[in-house]
PLY file of the C-alpha trace (Angstrom):
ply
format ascii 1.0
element vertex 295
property float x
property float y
property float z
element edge 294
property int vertex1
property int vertex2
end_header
22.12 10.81 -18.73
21.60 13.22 -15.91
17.93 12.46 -15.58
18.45 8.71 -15.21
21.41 8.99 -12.22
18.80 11.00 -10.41
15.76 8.32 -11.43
18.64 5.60 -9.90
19.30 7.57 -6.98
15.47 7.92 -5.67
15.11 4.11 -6.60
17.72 3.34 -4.29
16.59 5.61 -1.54
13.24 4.44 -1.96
13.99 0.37 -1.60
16.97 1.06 0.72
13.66 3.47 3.33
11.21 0.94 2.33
13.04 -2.49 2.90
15.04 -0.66 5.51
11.96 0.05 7.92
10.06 -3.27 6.76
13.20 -5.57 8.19
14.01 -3.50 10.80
12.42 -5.77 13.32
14.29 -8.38 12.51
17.83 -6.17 11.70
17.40 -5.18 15.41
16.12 -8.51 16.86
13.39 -6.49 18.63
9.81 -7.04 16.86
8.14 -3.96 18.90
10.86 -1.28 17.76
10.78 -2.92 13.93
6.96 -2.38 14.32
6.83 1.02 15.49
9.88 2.19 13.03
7.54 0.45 9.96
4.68 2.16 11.40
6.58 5.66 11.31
7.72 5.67 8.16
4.14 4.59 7.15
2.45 7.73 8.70
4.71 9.68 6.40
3.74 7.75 3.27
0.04 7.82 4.58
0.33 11.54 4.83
1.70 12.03 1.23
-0.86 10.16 -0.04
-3.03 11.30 1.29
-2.07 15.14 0.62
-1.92 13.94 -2.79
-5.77 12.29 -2.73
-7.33 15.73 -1.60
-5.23 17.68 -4.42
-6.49 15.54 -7.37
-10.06 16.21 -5.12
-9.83 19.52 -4.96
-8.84 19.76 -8.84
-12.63 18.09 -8.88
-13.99 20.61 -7.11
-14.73 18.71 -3.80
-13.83 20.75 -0.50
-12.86 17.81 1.90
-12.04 18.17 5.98
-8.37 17.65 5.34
-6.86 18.03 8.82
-9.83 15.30 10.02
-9.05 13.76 6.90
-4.91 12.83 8.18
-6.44 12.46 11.84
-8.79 9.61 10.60
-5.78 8.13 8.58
-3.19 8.26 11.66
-5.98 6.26 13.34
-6.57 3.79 11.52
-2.85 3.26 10.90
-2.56 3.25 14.76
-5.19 0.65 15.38
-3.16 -1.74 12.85
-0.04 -1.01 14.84
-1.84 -1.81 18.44
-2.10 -5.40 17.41
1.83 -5.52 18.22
0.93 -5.14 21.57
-1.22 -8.45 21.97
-0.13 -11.09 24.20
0.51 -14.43 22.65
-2.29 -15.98 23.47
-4.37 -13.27 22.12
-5.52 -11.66 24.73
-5.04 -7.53 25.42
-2.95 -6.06 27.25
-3.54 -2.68 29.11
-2.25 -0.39 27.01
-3.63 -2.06 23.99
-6.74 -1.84 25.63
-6.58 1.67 26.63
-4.97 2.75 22.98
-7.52 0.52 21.09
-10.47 1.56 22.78
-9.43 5.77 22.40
-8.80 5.16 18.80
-12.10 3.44 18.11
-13.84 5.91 20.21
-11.93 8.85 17.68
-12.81 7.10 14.95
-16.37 6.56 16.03
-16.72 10.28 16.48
-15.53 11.40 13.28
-18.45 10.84 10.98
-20.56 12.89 12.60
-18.38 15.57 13.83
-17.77 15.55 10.07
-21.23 16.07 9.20
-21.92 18.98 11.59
-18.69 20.69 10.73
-20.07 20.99 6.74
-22.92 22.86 8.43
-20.53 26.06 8.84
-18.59 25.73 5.58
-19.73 26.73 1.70
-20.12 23.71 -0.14
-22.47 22.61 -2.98
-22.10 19.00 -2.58
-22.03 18.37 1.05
-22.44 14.44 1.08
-19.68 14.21 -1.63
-16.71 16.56 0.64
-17.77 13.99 3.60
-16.88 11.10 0.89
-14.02 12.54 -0.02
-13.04 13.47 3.56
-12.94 9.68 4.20
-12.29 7.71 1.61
-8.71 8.08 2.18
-9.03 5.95 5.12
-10.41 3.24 3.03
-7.49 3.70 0.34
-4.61 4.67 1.23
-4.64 3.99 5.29
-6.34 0.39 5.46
-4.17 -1.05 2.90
-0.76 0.35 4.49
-2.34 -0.73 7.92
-2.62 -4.27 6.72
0.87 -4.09 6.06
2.30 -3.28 9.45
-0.12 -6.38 10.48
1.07 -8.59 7.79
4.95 -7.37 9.20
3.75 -8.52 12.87
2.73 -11.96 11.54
5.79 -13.28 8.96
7.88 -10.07 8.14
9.25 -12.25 5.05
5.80 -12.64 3.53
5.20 -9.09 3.28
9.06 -8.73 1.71
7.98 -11.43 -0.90
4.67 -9.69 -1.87
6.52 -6.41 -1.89
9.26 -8.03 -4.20
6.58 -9.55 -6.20
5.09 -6.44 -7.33
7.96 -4.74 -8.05
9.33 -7.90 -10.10
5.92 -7.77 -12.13
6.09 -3.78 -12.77
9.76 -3.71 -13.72
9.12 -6.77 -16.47
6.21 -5.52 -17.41
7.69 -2.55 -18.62
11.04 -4.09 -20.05
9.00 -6.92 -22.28
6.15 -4.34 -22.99
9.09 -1.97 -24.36
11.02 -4.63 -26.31
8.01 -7.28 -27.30
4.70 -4.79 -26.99
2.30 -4.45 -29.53
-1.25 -4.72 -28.53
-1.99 -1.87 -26.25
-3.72 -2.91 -23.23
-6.18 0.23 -21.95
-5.38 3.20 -23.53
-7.71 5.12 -21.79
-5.87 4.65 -18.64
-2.61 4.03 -19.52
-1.34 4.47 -23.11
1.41 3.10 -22.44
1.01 -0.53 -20.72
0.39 -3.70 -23.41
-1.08 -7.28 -23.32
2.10 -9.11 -24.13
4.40 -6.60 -21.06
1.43 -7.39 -18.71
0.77 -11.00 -19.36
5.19 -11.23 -18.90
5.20 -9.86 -15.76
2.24 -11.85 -14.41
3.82 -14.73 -15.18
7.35 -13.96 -13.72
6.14 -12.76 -10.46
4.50 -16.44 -10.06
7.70 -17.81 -11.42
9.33 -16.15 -8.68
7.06 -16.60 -6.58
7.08 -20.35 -6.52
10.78 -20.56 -7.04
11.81 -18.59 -3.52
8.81 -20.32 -1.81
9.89 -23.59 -3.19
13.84 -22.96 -1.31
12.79 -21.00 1.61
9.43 -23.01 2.84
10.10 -22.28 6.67
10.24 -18.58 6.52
7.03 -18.02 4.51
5.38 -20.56 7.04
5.53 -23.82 5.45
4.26 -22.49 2.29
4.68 -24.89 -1.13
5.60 -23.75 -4.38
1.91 -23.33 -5.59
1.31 -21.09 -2.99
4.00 -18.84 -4.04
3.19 -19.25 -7.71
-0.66 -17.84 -6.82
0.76 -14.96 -4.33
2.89 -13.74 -7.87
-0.21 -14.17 -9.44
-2.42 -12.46 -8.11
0.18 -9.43 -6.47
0.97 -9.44 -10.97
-2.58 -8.94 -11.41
-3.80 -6.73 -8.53
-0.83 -4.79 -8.51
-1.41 -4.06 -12.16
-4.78 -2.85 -11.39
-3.86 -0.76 -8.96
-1.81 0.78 -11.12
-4.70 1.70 -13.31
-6.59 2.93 -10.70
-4.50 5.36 -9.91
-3.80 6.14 -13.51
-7.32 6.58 -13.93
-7.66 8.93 -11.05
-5.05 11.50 -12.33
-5.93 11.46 -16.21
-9.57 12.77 -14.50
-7.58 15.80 -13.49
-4.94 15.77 -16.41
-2.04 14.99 -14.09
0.62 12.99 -15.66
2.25 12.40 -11.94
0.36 12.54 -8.74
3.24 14.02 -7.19
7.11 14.36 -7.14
8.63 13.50 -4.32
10.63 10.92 -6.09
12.72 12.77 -9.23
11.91 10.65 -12.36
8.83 8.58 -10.20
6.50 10.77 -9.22
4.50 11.18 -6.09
3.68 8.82 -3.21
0.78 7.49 -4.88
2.70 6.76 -8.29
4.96 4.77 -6.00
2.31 2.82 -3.93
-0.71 3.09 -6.49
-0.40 -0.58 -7.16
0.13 -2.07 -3.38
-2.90 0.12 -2.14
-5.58 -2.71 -4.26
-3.21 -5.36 -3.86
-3.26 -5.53 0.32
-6.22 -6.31 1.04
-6.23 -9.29 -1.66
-2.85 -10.69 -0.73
-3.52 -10.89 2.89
-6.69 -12.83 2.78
-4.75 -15.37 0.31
-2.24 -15.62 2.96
-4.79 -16.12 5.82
-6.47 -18.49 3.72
-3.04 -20.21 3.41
-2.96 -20.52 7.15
0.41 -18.75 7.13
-0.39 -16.31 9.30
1.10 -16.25 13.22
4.89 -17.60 11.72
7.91 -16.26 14.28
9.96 -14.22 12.11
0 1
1 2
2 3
3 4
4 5
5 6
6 7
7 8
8 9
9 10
10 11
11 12
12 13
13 14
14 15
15 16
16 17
17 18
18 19
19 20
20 21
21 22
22 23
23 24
24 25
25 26
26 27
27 28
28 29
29 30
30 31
31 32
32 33
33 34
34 35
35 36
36 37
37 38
38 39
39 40
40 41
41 42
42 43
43 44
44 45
45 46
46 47
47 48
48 49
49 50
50 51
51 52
52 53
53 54
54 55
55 56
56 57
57 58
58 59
59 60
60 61
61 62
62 63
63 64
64 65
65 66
66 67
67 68
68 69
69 70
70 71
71 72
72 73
73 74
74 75
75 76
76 77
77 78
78 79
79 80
80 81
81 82
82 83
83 84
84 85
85 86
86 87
87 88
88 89
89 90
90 91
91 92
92 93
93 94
94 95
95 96
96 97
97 98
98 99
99 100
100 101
101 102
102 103
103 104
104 105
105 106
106 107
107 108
108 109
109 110
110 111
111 112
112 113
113 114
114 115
115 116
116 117
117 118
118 119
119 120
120 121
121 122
122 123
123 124
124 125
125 126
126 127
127 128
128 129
129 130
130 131
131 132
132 133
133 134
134 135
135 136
136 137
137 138
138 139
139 140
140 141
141 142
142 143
143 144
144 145
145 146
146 147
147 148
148 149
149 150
150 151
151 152
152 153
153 154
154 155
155 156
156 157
157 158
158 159
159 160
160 161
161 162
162 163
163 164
164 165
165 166
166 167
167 168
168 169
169 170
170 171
171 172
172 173
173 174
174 175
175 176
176 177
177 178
178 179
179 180
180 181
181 182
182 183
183 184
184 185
185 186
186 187
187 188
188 189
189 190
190 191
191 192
192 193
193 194
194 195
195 196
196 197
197 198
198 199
199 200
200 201
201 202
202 203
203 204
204 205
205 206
206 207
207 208
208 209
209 210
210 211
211 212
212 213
213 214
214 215
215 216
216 217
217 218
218 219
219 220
220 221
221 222
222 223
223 224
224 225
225 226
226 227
227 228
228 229
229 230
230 231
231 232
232 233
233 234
234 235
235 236
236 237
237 238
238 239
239 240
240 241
241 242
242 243
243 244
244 245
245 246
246 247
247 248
248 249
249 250
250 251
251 252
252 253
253 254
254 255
255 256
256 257
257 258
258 259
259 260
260 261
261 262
262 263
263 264
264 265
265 266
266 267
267 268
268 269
269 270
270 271
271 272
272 273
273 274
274 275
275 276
276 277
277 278
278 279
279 280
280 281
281 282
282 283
283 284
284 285
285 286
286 287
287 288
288 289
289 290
290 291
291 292
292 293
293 294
């Protein structure tokens, strides 16, 4: 019993920080503060995952450049964020330009300040600790970096792919408990089935289409089948994200990739599936032309 007041307690403190900082913008009726409070709290989820990425590396044996590892990571999270700064019409203004153009400059620099830095340090697989020095940047801080974006554009979009995936993880898990029989990919995850997956899926489009459906104006004019595909694919994705991640710690024999949360785990346990989902979700959403919606 003790165990699962302290799981309920870092749910709630993780949806009340998450939610918290992702509506914050429009709590405080101030779209630049909301931005740079999301973009804060993102740093500090960028940084655990990241933390977390090099330790399931180094458990590989790979010796990445982990303080221009969290530099490159703060960048790119940056340039997401300087897109708040844009004029309406589009056009920069002059601290964008002056912020944009240092961080692309710093970014531009780090591959091969990267390579001649290996030239002083004891490796056996050079290429692969500059791989692993970056990849981060690619997985952990361009997803989260299309989320502050997505918050710029329709804050309740992101909300409703956020809500998605957690709809489809926490059915998943109650049907695949009660109804589960054919395991799904044990080799991954021994525990997920075919009949909890397929369940969630097809909530989260339920869901999906049914808040779409009543609140068309604030997900920019969206129709029900839009919101049925968005719970779709965030079921999906999301889901496969989770297995990525899965797949990454069972390499190393971790059960959690961190714990930071009692009874959840570590950063990436928390964001594993929202990390493969971003990118997907937010070219459905441009694609839906829902993009540039006052929140």
């Amino acid at each position: 019993m003790k165990k699962f007041w302290i799981r309920t307690a870092s749910s709630v403190v993780y949806v009340a920080l998450f939610l918290g900082t992702m509506l914050s913008g429009v709590i405080l009726k101030n779209e630049l503060a909301g931005t740079i409070i999301f973009l804060a709290f993102l740093l500090f989820v960028a940084c655990g995952c990241t933390f977390e990425f090099y330790r399931i590396a180094k458990m590989k044996g790979a010796k990445p450049i982990g303080w221009l590892g969290y530099v490159v990571v703060t960048l790119v999270l940056a340039t997401f964020a300087y897109f708040c700064d844009m004029n309406s019409d589009g056009s920069m203004t002059p601290l964008f330009e002056v912020a944009f153009v240092g961080t692309f400059l710093s970014a531009l620099l780090a591959m091969p300040l990267a390579a001649i830095i290996q030239l002083w340090r004891k490796s056996d697989s050079p290429f692969g600790d500059i791989a692993y020095t970056f990849l981060p940047a690619f997985y952990i801080a361009l997803p989260l970096g299309l989320m502050i974006y997505l918050q710029v554009q329709n804050t309740y979009l992101l909300v409703l792919v956020v809500a998605l995936v957690w709809i489809n993880d926490a059915c998943a898990y109650m049907l695949g408990s009660l109804i589960g029989k054919h395991k799904m990919w044990t080799k991954h995850s021994p525990g997920k089935t075919w009949e909890g997956t397929i369940s969630g899926v097809l909530i989260a489009a339920l869901v999906g289409a049914g808040v779409v459906a009543l609140l068309p104006d604030a997900f920019g004019g969206l129709k029900a089948w839009h919101g049925a595909l968005l719970g779709l694919i965030c079921g999906v994705v999301g889901t496969l994200g989770d297995l990525v991640e899965s797949m990454l710690k069972r390499s190393v024999g971790l059960k959690d990739s961190g714990k930071i949360l009692p009874g959840h785990g570590g950063f990436l346990d928390r964001f594993d599936s929202l990390l493969i989902l971003m990118p997907f979700a937010t070219i459905l959403i441009a694609i839906f032309g829902a993009f540039y919606v006052c929140v």
